[in-house]
N, C-alpha and C positions, 0 to 999 in steps of 0.2 A: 302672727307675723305682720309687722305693719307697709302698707302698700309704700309700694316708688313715688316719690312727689313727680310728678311729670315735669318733664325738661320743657321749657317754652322754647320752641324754638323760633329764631331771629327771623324773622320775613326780609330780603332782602329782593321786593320786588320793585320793577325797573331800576335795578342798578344795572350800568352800564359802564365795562371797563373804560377807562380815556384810549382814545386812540395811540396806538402804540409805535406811531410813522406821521410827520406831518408835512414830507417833500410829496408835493401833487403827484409827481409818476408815480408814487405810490400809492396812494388815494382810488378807490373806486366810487364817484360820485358824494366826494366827502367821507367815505367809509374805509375801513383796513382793513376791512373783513377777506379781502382777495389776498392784501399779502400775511395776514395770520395764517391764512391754509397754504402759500405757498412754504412760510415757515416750517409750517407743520409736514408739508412734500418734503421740503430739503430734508427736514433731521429723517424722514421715513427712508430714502433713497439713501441716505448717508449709513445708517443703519444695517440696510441691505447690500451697502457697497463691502461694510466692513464685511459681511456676512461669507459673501463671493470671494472676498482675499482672505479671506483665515479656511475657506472649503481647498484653495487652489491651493495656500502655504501648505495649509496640512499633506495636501497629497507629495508633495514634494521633501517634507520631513524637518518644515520652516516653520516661524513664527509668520502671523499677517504682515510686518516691519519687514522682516529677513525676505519675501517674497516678494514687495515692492520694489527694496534694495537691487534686488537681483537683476530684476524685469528691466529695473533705470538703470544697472550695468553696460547687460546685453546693448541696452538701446543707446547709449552713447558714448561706448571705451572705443568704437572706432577699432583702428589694427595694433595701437601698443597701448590701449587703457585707458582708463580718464581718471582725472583725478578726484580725492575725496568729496572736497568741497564743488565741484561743480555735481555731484550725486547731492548733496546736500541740497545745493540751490536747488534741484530739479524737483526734488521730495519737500521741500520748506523745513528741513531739519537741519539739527545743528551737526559742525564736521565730528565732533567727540562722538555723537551718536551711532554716525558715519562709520567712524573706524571703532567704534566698540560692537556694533552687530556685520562689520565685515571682517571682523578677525573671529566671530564666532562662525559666520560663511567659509571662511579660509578653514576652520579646523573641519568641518563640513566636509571640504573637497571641492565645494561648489566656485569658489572664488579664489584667485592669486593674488597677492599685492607683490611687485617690486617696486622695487626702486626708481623714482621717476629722475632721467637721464640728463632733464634740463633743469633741476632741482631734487639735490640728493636728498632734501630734509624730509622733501614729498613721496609719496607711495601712490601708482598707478594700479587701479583696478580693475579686473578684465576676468570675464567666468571660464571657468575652466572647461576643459572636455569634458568631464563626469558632468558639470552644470550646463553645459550645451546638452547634453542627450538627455537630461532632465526636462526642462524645457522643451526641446522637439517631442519628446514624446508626452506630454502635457499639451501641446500645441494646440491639438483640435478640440481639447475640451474648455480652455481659456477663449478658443474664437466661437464655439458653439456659445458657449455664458455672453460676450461681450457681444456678438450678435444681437442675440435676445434679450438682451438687457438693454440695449440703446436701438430696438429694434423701431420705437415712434421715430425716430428724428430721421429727416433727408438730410441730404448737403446743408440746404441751407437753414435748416434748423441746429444740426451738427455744429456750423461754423461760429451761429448764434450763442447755442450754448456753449462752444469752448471760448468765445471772446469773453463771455458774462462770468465764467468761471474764473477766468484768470485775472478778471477786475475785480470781483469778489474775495478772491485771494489777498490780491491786494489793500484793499480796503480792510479786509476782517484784519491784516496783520496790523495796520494801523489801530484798529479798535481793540487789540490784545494787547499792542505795548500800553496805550493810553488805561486802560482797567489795571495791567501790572503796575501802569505807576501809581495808580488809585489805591490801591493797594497796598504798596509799598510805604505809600504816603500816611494810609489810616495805621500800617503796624507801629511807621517812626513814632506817632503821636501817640499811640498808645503805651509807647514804650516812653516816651517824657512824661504824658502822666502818670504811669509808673514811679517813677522817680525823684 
């Protein structure tokens, strides 16, 4: 049997990625190396957020979506409901998604829509009894997780990181439409030279 020709392999010594951030706040000492690992924080905590809302959905007999939905209900229908799209705004999702995972909450039990009274076209959503005593009795193991989960931060790191989140928010939606139209952009062309 004749031997394996040996694979040479490439030496690819001091190669050095290009920096991947060139605004100075982000720079440590000319380096990115500080916000590479923050990157690599976020997507970890991101990860482990999902992780926490698909353990709480589940006990509750939801999707991790259908338990967020729920949570942004309770917290802002107020005494006659809120409406779809301001659950939307609050979630960063669109209203179709809105009223297609709360009408799978409504056959639930967990959720109502009527009829909103200052616009008949609109539906007010507001969680029901059964999804009040879901909730309450869930209650302590949602504060015992969110405790210990955001357990480093005082006030005013707290306040720090929800000002930073909600700017990042903003920004990242900026850089998803800008990539969608990148996007969109390379299919049209692909599709003329097709043609």
């Amino acid at each position: 049997m004749a031997a394996k020709p040996k694979t040479q392999l490439k030496q690819h010594a001091g190669f050095a990625l290009p920096a991947t951030v060139s605004r100075a706040p982000l720079l440590e000492n000319g380096s990115d190396d500080r916000f590479r690992q923050l990157v690599y924080d976020l997507l970890t905590v991101s990860v482990r957020m999902e992780a926490v809302r698909e353990h709480l959905a589940r006990r509750l007999g939801v999707s991790g979506p259908q338990y967020s939905i729920l949570m942004a209900i309770t917290r802002l229908q107020g005494p006659h409901g809120v409406r779809v799209g301001a659950i939307a705004k609050a979630l960063h999702v669109t209203s179709a998604f809105i009223a297609t995972e709360t009408g799978r909450l409504a056959r639930l039990g967990l959720v109502s829509k009527n009829p909103n009274p200052k616009d008949r076209r609109g539906v007010l959503l507001a969680v029901t009894a059964k999804g009040e005593a879901a909730l309450t009795k869930l209650g302590p193991e949602i504060r015992a997780v969110n405790d210990d989960f955001f357990k480093p931060l005082d006030r005013g790191a707290f306040l720090a990181l929800a000002n930073t989140a909600a700017a990042l928010v903003e920004s990242s939606s900026r850089i998803e439409r800008r990539l969608r139209q990148m996007d969109d952009d390379e299919w049209l062309a692909l599709g003329r030279a097709a043609e």
